[in-house]
C-alpha positions as a Markdown table, in Angstrom:
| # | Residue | x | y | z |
|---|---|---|---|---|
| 1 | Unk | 0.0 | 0.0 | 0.0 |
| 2 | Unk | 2.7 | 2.2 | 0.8 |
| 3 | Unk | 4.3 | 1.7 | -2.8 |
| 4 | Unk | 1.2 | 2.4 | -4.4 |
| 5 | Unk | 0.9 | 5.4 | -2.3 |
| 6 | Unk | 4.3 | 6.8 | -3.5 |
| 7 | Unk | 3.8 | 5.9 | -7.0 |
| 8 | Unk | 0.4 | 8.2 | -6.7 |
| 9 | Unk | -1.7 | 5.1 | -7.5 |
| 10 | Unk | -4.5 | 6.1 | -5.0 |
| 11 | Unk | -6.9 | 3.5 | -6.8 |
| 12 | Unk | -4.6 | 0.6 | -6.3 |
| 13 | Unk | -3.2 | 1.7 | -2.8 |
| 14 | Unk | -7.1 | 1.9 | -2.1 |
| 15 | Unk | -8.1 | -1.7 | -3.7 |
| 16 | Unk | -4.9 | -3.0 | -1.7 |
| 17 | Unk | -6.8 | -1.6 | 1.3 |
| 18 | Unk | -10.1 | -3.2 | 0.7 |
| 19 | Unk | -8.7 | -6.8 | 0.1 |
| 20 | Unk | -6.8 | -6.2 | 3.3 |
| 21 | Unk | -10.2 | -5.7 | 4.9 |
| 22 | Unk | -11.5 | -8.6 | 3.4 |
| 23 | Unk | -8.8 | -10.9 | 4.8 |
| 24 | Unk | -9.2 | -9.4 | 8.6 |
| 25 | Unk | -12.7 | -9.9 | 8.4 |
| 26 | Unk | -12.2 | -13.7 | 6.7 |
| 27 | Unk | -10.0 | -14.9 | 9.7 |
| 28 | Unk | -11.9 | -13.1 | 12.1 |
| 29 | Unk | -8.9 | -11.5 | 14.2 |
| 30 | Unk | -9.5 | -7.8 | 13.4 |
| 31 | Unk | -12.3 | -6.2 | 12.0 |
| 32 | Unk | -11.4 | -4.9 | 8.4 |
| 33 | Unk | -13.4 | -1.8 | 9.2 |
| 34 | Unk | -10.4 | 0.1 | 9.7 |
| 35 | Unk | -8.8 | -0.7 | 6.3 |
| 36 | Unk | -12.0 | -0.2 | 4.8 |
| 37 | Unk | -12.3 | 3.4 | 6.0 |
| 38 | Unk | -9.0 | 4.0 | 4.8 |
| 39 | Unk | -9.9 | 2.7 | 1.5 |
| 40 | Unk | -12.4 | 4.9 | 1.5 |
| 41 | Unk | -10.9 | 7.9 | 2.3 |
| 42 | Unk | -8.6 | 7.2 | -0.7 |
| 43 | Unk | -11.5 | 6.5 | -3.0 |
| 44 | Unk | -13.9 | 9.1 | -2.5 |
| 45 | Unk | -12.1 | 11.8 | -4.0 |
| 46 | Unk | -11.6 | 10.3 | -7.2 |
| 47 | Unk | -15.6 | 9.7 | -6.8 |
| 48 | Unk | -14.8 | 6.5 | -8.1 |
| 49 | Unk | -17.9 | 3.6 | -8.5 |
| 50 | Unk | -16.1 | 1.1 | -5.7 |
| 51 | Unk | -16.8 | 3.6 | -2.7 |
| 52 | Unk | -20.3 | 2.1 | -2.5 |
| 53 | Unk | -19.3 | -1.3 | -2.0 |
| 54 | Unk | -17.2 | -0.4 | 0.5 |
| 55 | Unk | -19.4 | 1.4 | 1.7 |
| 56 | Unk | -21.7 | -1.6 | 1.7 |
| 57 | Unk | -18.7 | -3.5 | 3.8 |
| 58 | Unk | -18.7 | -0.8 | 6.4 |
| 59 | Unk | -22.4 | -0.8 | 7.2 |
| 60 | Unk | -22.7 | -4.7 | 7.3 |
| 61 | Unk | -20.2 | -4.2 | 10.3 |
| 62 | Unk | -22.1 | -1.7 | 11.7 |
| 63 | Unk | -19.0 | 0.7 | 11.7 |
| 64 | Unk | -19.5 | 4.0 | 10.6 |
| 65 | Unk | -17.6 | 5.9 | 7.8 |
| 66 | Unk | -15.5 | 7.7 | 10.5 |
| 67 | Unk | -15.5 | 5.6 | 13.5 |
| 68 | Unk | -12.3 | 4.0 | 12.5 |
| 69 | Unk | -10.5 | 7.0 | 10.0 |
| 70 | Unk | -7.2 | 7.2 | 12.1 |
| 71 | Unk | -6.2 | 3.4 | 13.2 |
């Protein structure tokens, strides 16, 4: 994520993000809420079409878009 972050490749630093948050939430450790939010955070300035799955992730957890911004 970081690479992608200093490339400037918000939309791959941002996917990295949300597949992260799928794999917390598949093992059940960690919530992936927090990578989620930070996918999001990434993605809805480009108003790029994924934030709303992501979105979709979020509220299935019951986590809110900001309850989580700055793990």
């Amino acid at each position: 994520m970081t690479l992608f972050r200093e490339l400037g490749d918000p939309y791959r630093e941002a996917t990295s993000l949300d597949r992260l948050g799928d794999a917390l939430e598949a093992t059940g450790d960690r919530p992936g809420a927090g990578a989620w939010t930070r996918a999001l955070a990434v993605l809805e300035p480009l108003d790029h079409p994924d934030t709303i799955e992501i979105q979709a992730k979020l509220l299935h957890t019951g986590t809110r878009r900001h309850d989580r911004c700055h793990e």
